[in-house]
Structure formats: C-alpha cells, structure tokens
N, C-alpha and C positions, 0 to 999 in steps of 0.2 A: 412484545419486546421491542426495544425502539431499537434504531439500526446508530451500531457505533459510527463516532464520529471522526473517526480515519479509515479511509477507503486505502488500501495497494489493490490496484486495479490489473487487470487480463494484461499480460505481457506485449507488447505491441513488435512486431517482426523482427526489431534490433534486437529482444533480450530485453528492456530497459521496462520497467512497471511503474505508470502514470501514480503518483499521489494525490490524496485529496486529502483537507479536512474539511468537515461540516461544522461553523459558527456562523452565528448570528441570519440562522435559517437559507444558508448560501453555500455551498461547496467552493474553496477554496484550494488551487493546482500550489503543489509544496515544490514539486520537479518529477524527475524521472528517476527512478532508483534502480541500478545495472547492480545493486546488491544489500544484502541487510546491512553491511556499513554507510550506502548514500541512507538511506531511511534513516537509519538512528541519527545520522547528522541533520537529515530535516526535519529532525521531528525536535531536537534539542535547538537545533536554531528556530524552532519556534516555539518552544518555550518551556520544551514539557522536563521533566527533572526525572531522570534513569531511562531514556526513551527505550533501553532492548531491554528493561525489563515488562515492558507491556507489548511488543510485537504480539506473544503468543494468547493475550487476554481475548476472547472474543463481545468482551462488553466495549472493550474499548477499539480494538482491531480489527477490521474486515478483510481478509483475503479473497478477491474473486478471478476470478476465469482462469486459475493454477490451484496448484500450491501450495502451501505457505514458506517463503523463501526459496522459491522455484523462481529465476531471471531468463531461463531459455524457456525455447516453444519448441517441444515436441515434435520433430518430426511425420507430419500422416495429421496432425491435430491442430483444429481451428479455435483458439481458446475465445470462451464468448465473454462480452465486456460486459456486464450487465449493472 
C-alpha cells in the first residue's frame, strides 16, 4: 500500500503537529497545526475541496506519533516522529 500523501506528524513539545504533503516525489512543510481547524485550513489553502472530510480517510491521511486529532503530548510520553 503506498504511504498517503499528507503526513500530521508526532506532536512537538508546544502541542502544535508538524504538516506535510507528499508531491512531486518531495515532502512539502503546509505549517503547524495546534488543532483540526489549522489543518483543514491548510489543507484548503492548498487546494484540496472538503478538506475535514478526508482527515479521517487513511488512503489519503496519515496520523503518526499520536492520535488522530490529539495536539497535546501526554504526560510520562515520548511521541516518536517517524
């Protein structure tokens, strides 16, 4: 299965979860998302049409080192970025 082409990455110590898309064989930084409202705004300002209705798709969404729409880090827990 090939790996979708939007990353929400491990939560980084603020809360905030690094974005990525994957075009043109290059990963691409969208921002930081402190909640599924920055996401769906970056994901609409880049171009996509219904962006919250695909967060939950895993052909097209990737959640890692949480979550899914988890912005805080866990207490006692080292999320891996992978």
């Amino acid at each position: 299965m090939a790996t979708p082409p939007i990353t929400i990455h491990a939560p980084t110590p603020s809360g905030a979860r690094p974005v990525t898309v994957h075009v043109n064989s290059r990963d691409e930084r969208l921002g930081l998302a402190h909640s599924d409202h920055d996401l769906i705004t970056f994901l609409a300002d880049a171009g996509l049409a219904d962006p919250e209705r695909i967060l939950d798709n895993p052909a097209v969404v990737q959640w890692k080192g949480a979550a899914a729409h988890r912005y805080e880090i866990i207490a006692g827990h080292s999320p891996k970025t992978g």
